[in-house]
N, C-alpha and C positions, 0 to 999 in steps of 0.2 A: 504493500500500500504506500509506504514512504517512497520507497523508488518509484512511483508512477506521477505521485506529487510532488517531485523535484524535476520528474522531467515537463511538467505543466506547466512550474512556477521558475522562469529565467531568474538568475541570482542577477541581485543589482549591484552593478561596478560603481562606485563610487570615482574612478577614473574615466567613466565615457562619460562623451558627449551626449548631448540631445540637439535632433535636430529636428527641422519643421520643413516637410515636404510641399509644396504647394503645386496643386496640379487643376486643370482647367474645370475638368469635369474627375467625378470618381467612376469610370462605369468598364467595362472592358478592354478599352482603348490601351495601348502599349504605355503612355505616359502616365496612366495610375498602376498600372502593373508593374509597369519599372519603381513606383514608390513603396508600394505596400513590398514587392520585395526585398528592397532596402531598410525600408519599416523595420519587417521581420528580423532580420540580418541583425539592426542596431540591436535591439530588443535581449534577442538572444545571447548578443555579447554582453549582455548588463547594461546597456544602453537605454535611453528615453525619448521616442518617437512621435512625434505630429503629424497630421496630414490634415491641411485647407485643401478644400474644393469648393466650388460654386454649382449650385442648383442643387434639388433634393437628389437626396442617392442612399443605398443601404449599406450601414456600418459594422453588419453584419463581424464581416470579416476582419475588420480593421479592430473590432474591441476583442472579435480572437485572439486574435494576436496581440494584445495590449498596447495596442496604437490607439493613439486621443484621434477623436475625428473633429475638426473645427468648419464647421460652416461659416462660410465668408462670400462674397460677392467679391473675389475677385479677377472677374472679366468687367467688371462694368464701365459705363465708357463715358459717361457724365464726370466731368472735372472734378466736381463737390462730391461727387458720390465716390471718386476715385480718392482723392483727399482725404477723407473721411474712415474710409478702408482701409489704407495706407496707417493712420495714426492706429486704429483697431488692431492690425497687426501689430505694429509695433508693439502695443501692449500687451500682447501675448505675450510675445517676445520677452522682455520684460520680466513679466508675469510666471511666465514657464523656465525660465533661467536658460533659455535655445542659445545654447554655445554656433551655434551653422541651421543659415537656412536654406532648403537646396530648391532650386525650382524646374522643374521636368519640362519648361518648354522655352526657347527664346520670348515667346508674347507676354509669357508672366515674369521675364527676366528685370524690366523697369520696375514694379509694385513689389516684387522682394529685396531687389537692391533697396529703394527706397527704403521700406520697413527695416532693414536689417541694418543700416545705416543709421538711420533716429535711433533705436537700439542699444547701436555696438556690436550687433553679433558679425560672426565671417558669413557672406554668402559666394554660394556655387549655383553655376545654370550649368543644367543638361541641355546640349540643342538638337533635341528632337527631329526638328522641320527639316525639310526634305533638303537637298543641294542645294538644287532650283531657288530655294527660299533664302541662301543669301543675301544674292543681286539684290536683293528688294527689301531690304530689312531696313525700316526708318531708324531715323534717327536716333529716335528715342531709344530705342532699342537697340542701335549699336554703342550709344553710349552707356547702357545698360552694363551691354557684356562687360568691355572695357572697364568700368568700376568693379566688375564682381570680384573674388581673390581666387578662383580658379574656374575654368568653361570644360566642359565634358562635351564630347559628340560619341557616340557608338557607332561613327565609319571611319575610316581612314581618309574617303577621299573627301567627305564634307569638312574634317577638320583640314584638310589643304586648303580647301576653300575659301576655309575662314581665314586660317592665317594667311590668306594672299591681300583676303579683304578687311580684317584686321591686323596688321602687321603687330601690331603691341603685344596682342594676346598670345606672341607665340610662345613665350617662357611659362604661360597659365593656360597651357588646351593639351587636353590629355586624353587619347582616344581608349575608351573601355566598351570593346562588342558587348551586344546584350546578348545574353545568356537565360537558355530555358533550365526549368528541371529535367535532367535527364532520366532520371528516374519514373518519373514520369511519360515520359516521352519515349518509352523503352517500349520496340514492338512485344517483346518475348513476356512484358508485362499486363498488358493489354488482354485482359479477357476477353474469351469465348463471349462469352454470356453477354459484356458487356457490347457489345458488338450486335448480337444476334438480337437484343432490345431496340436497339437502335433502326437496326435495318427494319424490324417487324414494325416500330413506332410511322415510318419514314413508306412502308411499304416497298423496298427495293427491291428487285428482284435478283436470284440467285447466277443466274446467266446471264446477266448482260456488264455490260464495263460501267463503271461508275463514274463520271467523270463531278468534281467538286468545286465549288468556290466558297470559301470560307470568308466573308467579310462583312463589314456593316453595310445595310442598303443605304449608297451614295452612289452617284454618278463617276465618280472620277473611281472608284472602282473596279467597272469595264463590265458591269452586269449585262447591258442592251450589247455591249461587243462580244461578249460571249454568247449571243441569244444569234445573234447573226451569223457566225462563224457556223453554229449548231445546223442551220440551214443547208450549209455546202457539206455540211457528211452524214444527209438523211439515209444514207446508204451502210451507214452503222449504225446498229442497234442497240444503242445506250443509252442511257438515265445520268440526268444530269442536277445535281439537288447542288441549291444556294444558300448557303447556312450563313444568317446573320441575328444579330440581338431582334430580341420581339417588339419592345417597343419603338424598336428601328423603321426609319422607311418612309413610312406617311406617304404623300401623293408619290414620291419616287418610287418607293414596290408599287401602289395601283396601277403606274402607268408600266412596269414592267408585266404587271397580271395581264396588262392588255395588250402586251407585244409579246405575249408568249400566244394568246390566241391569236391574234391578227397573224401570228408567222406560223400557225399550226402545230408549236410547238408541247401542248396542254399535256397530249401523252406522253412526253421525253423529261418534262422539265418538273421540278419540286421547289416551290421559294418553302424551305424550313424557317422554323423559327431559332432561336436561341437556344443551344446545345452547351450543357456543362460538362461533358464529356467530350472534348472536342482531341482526346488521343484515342478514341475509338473511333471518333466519330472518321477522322483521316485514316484510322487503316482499312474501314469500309473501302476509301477511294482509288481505284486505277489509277489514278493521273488526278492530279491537283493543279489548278490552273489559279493564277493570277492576271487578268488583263488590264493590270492600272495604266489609268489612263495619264495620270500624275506620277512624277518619282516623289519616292519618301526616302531617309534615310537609314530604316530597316522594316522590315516586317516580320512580325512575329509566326505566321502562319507559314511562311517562305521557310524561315528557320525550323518550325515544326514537321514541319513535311520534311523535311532532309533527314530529320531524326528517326524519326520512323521510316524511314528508305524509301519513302512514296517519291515515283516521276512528278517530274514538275514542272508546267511549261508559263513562264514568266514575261513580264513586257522587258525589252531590253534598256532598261536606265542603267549608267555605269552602276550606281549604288545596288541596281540588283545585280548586277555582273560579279559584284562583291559578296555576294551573299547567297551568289550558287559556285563560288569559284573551287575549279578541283574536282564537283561531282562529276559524274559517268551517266544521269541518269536528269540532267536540267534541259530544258529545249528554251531558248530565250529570243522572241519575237520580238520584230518591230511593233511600238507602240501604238494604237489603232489602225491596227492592219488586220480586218477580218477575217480576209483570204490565209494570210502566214499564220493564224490565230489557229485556223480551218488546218489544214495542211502539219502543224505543228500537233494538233491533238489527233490527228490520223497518223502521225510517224510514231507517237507515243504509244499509242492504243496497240499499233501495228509490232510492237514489240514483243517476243516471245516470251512466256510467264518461263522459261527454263534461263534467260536470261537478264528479264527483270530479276529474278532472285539473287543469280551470280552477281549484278551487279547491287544489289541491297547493302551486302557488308562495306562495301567500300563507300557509297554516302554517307551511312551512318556515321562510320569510325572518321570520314573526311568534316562533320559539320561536327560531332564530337573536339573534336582540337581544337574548334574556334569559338563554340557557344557554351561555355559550361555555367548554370547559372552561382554554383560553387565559388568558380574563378571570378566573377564579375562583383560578387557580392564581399570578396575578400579583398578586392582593389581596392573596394568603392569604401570598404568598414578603415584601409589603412588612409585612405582617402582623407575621412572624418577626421580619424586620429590627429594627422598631421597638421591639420587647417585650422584645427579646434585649440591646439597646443597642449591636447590631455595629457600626461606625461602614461607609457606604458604602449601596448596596442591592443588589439581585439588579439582574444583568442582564437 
């Protein structure tokens, strides 16, 4: 009984930090996931964790974990109301004695600097947002980074980026890939059962190829480009299911509901709902498909899919060229190109399952060496350590 209640109850270090995460929204997105990981991580090490977000969201998980959840407004975009927010934070801050505040996205990089400055505490941003999202980063927010005491990117080629476009920032930009559970993400872990729920839930059938897209319904997605592409290979007989959050979509899935009949597609296609099993839900899949229409500067489902050895046919942005580099088993299309889209999930599909297999161990063990969520979460805890000036480190 004692040994079950010490592994519940993390011993508090009187040498760690606290820090205070601020992220846009709390909901399935990679930038509240990348917090509540490191949440977790502080936690563990004797650490004291925060997380702001703005709009309602369940805190579920977060008080599992013995992370404080703070509701705050901070996207808002009224001066007064930004102002206002700005001093509230700080007095957290404050208040909770937050040695580092870290913010998981460039947008929220201005409103933590700010707070964390009235304060006194050290702040760090993550920069989430795609390459692309450089060029175009105001003002505001280049001056942001530039004041913070260290900038995170999880790509290699976006922190080039930045240091071309901030040249200051280069002795404080430090690239740490994100990292999943692996253990998780382990086919050989992966239940039967759990799988066979799934497909029953979903209605899939047992003989046909599966073909996937795991993501939130938005446009820049590549949903209606996937729906198009499906067109030119009515000549295979596959199921194609779109797995994104439930409360996801509004007129964007309606208007896909109606270009899945207008293009005949009704019998091939499945908009799913919101899946928490999404390591069964990918070894259901043949072929995992991404058609973003936009680059970002990683994707979590890109990463998952390599884990579990699932084919994967991607838009080609350098940052995905990063993040399938090395496999044996990626196909990476030109960016709304229907036809390459088409032609790319028939060279997939057209693979023999004796040597999808052959080729499984060698994804795996290739995205293994570069995602380990372990690895990421032991950078980011020495990370803390050293910003915060705690004397000692994470265990």
């Amino acid at each position: 009984m004692s040994s079950d209640t010490s592994k519940s109850q993390p011993i508090s270090n009187p040498n760690a930090p606290t820090v205070l995460h601020l992220v846009s929204r709390l909901d399935g997105g990679g930038g509240s996931r990348l917090a509540i990981d490191l949440a977790t991580a502080l936690v563990e090490a004797g650490g004291r964790a925060l997380i702001a977000y703005d709009g309602e969201a369940s805190t579920y998980e977060l008080t599992k974990h013995r992370i404080t959840p703070i509701a705050e407004a901070l996207t808002a975009r009224n001066p007064i109301s930004t102002f206002t927010m700005t001093r509230r934070l700080a007095q957290t801050i404050r208040d909770q004695k937050v040695d580092l505040v870290h913010t998981q996205n460039a947008t929220l990089a201005a409103v933590g600097q700010a707070a964390a400055h009235k304060a006194g505490a050290k702040m760090i941003a993550t920069f989430c947002d795609g390459p692309g999202n450089v060029a175009t980063l105001s003002k505001k927010t280049r001056q942001a980074l530039l004041n913070c005491d260290h900038v995170l990117t999880l790509s290699y080629l976006t922190a080039d980026l930045l240091a071309e476009a901030l040249p200051e920032l280069r002795e404080r930009l430090s690239v740490v890939p994100f990292g999943i559970d692996l253990t998780r993400f382990d086919p050989t872990r992966v239940a039967a059962h759990r799988m066979v729920q799934l497909a029953t839930n979903w209605r899939l059938p047992d003989d046909k190829p599966i073909v996937m897209l795991p993501a939130r319904y938005a446009p820049q997605k590549g949903h209606a480009l996937l729906l198009e592409a499906l067109t030119e290979v009515k000549d295979i007989d596959l199921r194609c299911i779109m797995v994104g959050p439930s409360p996801d979509g509004g007129a964007y899935r309606e208007e896909l509901e109606k270009l899945i009949s207008s293009m005949k597609l009704d019998d091939r296609v499945l908009l799913a709902d919101e899946c928490r099993d999404m390591a069964a839900a990918l070894m259901l899949a043949d072929l995992v498909v991404a058609p973003y229409l936009t680059p970002s500067t990683y994707n979590r489902v890109v990463i998952e899919a390599q884990a579990l050895g699932r084919p994967l046919v991607v838009s080609d942005f350098p940052n995905a060229r990063e993040l399938v580099e090395g496999s044996s088993m990626a196909w990476l299309v030109p960016p709304n190109d229907a036809a390459a889209l088409a032609w790319a999930i028939r060279d997939a599909l057209s693979l023999p399952l004796e040597e999808r297999q052959a080729r499984t161990p060698q994804v795996i063990e290739n995205l293994q060496r570069r995602s380990d969520r372990d690895w990421m979460r032991q950078r980011m805890l020495g990370m803390y350590w050293d910003l915060s000036g705690k004397p000692g480190s994470p265990v």
